[in-house]
Biopython code that builds the backbone (N, CA, C, O; Angstrom):
import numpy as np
from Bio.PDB.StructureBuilder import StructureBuilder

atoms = [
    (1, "UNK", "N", (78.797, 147.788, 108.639)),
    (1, "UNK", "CA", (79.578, 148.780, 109.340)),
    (1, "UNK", "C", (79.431, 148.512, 110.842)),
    (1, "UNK", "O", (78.289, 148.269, 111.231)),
    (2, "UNK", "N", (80.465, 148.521, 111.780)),
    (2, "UNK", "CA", (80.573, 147.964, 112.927)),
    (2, "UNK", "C", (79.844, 149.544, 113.790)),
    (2, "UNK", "O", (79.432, 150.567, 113.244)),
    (3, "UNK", "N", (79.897, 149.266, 115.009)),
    (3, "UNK", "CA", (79.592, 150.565, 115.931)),
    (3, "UNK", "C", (80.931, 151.925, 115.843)),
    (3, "UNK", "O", (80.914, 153.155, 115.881)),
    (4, "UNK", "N", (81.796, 151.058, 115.734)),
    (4, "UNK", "CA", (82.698, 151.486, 115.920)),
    (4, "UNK", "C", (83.535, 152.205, 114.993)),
    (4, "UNK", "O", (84.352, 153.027, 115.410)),
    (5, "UNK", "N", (83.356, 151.894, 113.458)),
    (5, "UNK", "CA", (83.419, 152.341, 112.403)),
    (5, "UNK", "C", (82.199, 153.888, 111.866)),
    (5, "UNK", "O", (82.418, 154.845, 111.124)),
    (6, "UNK", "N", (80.733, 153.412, 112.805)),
    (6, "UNK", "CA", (79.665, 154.153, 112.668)),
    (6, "UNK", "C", (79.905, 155.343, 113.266)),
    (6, "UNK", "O", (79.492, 156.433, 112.868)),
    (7, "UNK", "N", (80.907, 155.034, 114.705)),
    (7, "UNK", "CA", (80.831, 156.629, 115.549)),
    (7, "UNK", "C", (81.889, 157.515, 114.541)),
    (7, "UNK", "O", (81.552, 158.600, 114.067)),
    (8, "UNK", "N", (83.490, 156.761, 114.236)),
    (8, "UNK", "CA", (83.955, 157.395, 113.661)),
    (8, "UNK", "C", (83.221, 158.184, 112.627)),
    (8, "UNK", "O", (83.275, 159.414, 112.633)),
    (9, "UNK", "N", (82.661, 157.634, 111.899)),
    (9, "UNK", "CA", (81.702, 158.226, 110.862)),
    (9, "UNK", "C", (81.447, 159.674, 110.798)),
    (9, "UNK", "O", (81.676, 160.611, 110.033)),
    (10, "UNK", "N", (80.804, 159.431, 112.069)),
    (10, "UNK", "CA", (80.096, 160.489, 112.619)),
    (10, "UNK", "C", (80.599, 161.566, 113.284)),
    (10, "UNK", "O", (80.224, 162.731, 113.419)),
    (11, "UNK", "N", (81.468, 160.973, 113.647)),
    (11, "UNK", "CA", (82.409, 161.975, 114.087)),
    (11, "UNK", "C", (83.408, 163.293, 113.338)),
    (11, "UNK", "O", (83.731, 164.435, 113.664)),
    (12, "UNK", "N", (83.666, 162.346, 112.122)),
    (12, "UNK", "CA", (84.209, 163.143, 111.020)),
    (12, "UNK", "C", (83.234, 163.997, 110.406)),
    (12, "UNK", "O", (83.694, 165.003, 109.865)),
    (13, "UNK", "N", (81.883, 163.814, 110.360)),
    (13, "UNK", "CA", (80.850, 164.414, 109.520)),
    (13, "UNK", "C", (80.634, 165.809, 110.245)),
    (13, "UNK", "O", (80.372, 166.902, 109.744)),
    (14, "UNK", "N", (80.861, 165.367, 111.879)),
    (14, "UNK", "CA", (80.581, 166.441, 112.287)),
    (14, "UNK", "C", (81.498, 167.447, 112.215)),
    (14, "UNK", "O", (81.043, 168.585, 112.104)),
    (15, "UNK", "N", (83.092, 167.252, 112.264)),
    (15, "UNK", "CA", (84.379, 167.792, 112.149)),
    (15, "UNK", "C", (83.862, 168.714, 110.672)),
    (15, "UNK", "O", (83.695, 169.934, 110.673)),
    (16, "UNK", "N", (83.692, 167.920, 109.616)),
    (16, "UNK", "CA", (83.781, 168.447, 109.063)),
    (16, "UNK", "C", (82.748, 169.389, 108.310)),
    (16, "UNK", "O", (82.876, 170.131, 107.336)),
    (17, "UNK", "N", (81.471, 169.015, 109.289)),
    (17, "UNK", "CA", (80.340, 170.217, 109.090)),
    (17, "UNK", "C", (81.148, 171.697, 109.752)),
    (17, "UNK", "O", (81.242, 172.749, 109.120)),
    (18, "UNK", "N", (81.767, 171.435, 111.384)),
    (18, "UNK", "CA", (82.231, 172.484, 111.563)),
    (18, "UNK", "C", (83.010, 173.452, 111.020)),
    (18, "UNK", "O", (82.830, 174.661, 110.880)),
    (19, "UNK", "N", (84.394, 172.334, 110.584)),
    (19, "UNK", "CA", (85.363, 172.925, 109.610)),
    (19, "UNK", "C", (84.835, 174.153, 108.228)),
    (19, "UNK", "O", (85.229, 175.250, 107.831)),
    (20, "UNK", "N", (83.983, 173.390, 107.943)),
    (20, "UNK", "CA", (82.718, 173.827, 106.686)),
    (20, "UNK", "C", (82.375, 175.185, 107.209)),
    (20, "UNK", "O", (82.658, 176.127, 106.470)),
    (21, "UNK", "N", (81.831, 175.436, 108.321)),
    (21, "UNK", "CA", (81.096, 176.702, 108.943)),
    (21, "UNK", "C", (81.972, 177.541, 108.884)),
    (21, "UNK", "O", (81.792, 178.538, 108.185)),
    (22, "UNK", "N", (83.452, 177.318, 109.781)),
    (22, "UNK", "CA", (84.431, 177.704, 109.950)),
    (22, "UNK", "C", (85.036, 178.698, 108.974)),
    (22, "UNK", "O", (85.535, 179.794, 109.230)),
    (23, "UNK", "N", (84.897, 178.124, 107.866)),
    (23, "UNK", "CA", (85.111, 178.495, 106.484)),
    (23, "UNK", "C", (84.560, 179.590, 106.000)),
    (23, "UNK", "O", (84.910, 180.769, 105.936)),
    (24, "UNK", "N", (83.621, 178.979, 105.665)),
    (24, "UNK", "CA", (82.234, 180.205, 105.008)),
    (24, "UNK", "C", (82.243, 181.372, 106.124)),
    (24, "UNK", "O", (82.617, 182.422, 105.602)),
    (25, "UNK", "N", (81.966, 181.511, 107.418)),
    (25, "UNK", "CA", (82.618, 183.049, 108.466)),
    (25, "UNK", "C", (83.463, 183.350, 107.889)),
    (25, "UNK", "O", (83.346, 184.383, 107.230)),
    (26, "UNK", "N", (84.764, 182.585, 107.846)),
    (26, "UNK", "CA", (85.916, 183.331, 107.386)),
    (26, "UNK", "C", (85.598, 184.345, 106.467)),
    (26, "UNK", "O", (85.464, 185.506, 106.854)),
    (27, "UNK", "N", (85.408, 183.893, 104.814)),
    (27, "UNK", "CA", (85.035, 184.156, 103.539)),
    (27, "UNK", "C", (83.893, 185.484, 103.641)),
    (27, "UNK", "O", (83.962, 186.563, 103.052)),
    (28, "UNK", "N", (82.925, 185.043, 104.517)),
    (28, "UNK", "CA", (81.993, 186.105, 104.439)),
    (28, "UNK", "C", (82.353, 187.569, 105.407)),
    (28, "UNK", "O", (81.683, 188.600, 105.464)),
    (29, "UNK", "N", (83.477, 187.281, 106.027)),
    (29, "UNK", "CA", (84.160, 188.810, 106.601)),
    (29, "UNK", "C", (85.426, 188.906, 105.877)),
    (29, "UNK", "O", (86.375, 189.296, 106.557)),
    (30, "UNK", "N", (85.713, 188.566, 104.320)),
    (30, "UNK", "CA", (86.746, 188.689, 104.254)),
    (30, "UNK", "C", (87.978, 188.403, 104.541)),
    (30, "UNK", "O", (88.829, 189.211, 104.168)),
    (31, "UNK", "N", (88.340, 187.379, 105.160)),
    (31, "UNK", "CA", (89.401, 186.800, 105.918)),
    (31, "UNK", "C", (89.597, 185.312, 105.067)),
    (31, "UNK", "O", (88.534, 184.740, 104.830)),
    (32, "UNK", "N", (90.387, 184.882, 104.762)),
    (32, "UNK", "CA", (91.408, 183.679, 103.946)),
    (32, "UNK", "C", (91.412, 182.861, 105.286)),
    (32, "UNK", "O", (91.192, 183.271, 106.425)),
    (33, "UNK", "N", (91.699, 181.683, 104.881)),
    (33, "UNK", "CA", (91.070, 179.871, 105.710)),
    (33, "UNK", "C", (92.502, 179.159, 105.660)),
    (33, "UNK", "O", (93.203, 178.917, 104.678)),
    (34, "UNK", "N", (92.662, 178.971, 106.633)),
    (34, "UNK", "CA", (93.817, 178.196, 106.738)),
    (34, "UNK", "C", (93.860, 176.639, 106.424)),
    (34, "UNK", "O", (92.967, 176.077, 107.059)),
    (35, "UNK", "N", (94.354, 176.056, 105.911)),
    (35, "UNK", "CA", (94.551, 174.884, 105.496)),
    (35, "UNK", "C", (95.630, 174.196, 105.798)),
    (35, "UNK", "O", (96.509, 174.048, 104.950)),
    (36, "UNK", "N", (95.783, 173.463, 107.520)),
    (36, "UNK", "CA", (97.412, 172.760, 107.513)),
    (36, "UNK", "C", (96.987, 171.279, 107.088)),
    (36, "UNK", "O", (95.961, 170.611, 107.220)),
    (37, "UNK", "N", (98.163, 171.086, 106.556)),
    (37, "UNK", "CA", (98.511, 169.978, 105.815)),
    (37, "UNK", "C", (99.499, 169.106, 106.517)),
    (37, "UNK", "O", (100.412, 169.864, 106.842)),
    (38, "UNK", "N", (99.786, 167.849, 106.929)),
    (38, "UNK", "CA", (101.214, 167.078, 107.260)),
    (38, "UNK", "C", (101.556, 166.297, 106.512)),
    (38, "UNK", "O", (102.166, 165.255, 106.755)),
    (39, "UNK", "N", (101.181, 166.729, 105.435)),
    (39, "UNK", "CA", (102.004, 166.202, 103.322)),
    (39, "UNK", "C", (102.767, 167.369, 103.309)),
    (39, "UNK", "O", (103.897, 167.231, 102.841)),
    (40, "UNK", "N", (102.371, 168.775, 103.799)),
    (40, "UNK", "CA", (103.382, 170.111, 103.827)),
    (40, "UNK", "C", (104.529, 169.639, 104.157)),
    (40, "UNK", "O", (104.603, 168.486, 104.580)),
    (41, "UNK", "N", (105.646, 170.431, 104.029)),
    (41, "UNK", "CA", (107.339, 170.632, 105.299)),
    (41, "UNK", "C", (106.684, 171.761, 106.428)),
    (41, "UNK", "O", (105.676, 172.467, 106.395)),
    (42, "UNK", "N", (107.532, 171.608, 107.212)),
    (42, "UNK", "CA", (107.024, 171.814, 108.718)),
    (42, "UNK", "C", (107.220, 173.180, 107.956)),
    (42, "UNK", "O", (107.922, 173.335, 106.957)),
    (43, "UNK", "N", (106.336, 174.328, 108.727)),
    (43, "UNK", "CA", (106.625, 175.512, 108.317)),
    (43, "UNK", "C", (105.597, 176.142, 107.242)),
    (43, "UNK", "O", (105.330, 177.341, 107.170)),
    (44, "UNK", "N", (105.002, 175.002, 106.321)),
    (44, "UNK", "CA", (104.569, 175.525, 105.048)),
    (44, "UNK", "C", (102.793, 175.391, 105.240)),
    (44, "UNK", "O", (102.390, 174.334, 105.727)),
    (45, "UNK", "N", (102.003, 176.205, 104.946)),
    (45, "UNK", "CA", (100.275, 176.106, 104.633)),
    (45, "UNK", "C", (99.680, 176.399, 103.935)),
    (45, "UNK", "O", (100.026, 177.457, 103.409)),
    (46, "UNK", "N", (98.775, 175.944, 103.557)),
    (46, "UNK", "CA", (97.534, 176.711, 102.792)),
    (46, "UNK", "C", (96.832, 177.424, 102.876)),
    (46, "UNK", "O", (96.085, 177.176, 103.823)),
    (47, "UNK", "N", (96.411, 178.938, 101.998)),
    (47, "UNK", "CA", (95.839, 179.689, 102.859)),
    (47, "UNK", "C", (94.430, 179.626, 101.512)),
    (47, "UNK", "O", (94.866, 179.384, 100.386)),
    (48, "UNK", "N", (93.301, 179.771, 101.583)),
    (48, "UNK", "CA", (91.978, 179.813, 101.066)),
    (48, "UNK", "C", (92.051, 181.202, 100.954)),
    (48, "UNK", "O", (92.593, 181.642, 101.968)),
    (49, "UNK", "N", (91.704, 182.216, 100.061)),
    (49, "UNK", "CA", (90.940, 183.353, 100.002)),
    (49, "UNK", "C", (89.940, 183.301, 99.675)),
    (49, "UNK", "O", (89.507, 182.431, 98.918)),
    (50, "UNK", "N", (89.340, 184.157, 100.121)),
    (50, "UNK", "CA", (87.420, 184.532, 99.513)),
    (50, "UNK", "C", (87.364, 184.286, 97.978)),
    (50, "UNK", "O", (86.450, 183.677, 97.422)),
    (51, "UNK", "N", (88.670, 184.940, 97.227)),
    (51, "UNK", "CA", (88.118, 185.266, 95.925)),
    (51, "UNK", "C", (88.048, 183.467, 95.320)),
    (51, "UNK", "O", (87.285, 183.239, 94.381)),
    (52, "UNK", "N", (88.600, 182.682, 95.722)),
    (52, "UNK", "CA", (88.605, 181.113, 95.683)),
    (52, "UNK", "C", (90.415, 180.688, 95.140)),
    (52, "UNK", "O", (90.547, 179.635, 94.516)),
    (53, "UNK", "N", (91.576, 181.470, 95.396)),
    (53, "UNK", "CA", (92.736, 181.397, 94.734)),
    (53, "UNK", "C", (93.288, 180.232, 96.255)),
    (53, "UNK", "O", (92.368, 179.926, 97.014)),
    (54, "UNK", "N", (93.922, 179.983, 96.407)),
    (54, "UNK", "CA", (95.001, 179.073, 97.194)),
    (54, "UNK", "C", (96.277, 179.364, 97.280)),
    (54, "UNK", "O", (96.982, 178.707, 96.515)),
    (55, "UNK", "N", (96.798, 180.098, 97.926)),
    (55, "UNK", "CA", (98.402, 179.828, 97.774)),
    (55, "UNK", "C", (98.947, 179.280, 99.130)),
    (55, "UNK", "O", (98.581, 179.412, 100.297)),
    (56, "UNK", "N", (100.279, 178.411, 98.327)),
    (56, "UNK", "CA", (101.167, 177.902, 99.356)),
    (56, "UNK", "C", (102.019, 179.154, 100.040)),
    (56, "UNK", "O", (102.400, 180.233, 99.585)),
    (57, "UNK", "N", (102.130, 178.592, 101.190)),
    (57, "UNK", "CA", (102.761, 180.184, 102.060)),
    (57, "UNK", "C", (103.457, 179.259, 103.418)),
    (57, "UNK", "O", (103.034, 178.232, 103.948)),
    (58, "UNK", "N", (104.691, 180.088, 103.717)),
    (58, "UNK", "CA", (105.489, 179.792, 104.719)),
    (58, "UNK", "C", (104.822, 180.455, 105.844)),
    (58, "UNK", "O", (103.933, 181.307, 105.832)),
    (59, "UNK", "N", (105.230, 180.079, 106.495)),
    (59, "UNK", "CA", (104.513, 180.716, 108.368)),
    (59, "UNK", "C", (105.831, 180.429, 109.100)),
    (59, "UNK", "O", (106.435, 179.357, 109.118)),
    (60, "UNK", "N", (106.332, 182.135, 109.990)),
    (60, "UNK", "CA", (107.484, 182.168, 110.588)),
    (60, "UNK", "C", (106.832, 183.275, 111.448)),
    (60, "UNK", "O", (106.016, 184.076, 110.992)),
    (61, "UNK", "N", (107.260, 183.254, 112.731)),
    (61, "UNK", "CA", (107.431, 183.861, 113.795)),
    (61, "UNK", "C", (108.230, 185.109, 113.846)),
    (61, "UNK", "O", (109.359, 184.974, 113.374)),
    (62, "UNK", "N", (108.006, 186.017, 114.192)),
    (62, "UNK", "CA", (108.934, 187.678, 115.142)),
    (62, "UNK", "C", (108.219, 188.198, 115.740)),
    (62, "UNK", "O", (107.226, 188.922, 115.673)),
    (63, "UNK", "N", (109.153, 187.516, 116.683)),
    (63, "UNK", "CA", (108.304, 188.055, 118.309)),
    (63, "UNK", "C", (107.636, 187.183, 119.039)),
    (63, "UNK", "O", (107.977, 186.078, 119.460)),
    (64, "UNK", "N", (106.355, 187.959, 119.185)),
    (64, "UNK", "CA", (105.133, 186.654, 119.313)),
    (64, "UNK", "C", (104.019, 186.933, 118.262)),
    (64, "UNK", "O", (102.798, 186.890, 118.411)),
    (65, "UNK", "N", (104.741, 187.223, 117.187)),
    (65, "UNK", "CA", (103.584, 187.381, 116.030)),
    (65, "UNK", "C", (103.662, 186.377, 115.197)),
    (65, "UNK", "O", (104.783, 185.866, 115.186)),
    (66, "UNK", "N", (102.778, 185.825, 114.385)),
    (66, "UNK", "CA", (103.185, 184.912, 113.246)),
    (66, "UNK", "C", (103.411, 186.047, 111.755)),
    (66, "UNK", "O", (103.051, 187.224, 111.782)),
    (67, "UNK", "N", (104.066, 185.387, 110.543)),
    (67, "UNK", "CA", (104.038, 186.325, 109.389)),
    (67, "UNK", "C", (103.996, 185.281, 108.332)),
    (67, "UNK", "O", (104.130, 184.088, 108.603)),
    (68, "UNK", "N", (103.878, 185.563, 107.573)),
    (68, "UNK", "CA", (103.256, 184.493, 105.867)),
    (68, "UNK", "C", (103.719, 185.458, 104.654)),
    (68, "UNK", "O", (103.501, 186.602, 104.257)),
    (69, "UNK", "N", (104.567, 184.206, 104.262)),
    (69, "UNK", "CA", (104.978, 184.796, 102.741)),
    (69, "UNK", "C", (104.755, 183.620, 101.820)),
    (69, "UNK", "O", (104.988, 182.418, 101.948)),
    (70, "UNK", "N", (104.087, 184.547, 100.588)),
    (70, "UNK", "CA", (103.662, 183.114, 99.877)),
    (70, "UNK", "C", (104.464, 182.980, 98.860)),
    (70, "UNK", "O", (104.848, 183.864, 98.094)),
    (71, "UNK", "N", (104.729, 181.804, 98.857)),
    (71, "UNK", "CA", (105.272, 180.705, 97.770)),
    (71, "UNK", "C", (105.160, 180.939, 96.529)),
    (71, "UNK", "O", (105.894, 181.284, 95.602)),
    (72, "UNK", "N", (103.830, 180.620, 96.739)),
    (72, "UNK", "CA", (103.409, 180.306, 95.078)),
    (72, "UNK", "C", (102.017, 179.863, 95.455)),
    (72, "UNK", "O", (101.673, 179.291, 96.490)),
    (73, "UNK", "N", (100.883, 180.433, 93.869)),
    (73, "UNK", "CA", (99.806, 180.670, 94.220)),
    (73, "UNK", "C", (99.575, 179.232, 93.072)),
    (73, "UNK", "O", (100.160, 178.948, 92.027)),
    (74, "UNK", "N", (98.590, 178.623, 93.734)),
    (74, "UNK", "CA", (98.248, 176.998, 93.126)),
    (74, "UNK", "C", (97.138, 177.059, 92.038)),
    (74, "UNK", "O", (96.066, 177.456, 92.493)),
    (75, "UNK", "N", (97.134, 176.688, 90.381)),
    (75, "UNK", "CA", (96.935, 176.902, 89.450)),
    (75, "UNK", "C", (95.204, 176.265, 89.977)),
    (75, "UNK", "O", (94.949, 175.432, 90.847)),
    (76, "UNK", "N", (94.561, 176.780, 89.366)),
    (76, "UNK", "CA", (92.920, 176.498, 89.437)),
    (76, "UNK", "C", (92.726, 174.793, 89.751)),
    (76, "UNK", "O", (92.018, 174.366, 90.663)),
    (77, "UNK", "N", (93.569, 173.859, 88.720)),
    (77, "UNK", "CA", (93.290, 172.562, 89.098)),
    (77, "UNK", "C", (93.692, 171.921, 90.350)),
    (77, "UNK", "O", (93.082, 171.023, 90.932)),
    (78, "UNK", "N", (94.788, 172.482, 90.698)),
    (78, "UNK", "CA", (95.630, 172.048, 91.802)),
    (78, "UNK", "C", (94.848, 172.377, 93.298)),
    (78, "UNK", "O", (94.686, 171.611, 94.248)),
    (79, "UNK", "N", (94.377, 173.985, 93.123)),
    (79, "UNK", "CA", (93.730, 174.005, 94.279)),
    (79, "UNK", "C", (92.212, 173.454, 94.296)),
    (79, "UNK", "O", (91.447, 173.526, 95.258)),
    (80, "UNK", "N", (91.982, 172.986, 93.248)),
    (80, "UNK", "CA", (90.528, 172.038, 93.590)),
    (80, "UNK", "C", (90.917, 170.595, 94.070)),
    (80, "UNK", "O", (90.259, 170.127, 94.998)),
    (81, "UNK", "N", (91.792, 169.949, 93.594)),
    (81, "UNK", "CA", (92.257, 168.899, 94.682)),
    (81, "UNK", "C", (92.930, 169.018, 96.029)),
    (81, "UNK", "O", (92.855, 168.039, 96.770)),
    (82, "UNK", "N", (93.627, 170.175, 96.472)),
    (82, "UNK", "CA", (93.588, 170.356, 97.724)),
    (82, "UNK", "C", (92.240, 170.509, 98.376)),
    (82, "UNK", "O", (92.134, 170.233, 99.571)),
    (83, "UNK", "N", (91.000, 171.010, 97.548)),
    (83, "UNK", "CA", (89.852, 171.353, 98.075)),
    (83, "UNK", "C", (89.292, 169.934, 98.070)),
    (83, "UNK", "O", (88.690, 169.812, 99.137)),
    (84, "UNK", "N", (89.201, 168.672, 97.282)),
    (84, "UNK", "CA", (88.976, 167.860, 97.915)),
    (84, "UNK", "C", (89.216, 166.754, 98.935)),
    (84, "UNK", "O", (88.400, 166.089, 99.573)),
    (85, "UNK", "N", (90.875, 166.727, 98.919)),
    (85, "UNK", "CA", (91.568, 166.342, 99.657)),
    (85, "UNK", "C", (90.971, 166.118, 101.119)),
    (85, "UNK", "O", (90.813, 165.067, 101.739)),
    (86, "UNK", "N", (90.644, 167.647, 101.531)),
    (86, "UNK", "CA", (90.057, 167.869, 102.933)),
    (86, "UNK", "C", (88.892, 168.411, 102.708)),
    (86, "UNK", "O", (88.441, 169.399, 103.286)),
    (87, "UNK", "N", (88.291, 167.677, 101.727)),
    (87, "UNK", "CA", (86.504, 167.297, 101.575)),
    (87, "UNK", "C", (86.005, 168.868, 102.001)),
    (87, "UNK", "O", (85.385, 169.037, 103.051)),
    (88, "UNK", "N", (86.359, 170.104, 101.013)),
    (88, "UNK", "CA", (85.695, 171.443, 101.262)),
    (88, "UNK", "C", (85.278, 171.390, 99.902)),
    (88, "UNK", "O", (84.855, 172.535, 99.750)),
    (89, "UNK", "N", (85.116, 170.784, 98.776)),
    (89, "UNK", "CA", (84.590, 170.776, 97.563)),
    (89, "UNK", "C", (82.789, 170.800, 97.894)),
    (89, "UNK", "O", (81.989, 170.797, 96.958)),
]
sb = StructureBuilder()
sb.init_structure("model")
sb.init_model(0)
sb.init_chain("A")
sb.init_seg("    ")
for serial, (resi, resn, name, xyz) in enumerate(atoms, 1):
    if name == "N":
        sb.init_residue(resn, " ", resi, " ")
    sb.init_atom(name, np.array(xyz, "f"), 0.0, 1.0, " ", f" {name:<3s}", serial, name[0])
structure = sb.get_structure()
């Protein structure tokens, strides 16, 4: 592994220790984890709830507020590969 391959490394580990923290706050006050994706269409995210469900959900603007309507809620298998996807497994 080059230096240069090593920082990246490291760099991601740390991203994604934070991301990780990020998470678990959320969950432990009750609050659902956002998950953007750029495999999504512009517009579309993932949202995490505490209880461990996933649904796909649109995100649109009124005003200067954002609002979320969901899609469709992602069957137990589906949202464990989004969960590894972005390495929160």
């Amino acid at each position: 592994m080059s230096a240069t391959d090593f920082t990246i490394s490291m760099t991601d580990e740390k991203y994604l220790l934070t991301v990780k923290g990020i998470r678990s706050r959320n969950f432990s006050r009750d609050i659902p984890f956002l998950i953007l994706s750029d495999k999504l269409p512009d517009g579309q995210v993932y949202r995490e709830f505490p209880d461990g469900h996933i649904e796909l959900q649109e995100v649109f603007s009124v005003g200067s507020k954002f609002r979320y309507k969901a899609l469709r809620t992602l069957p137990a298998s589906e949202a464990n590969t989004v969960r590894k996807a972005y390495g929160l497994l």
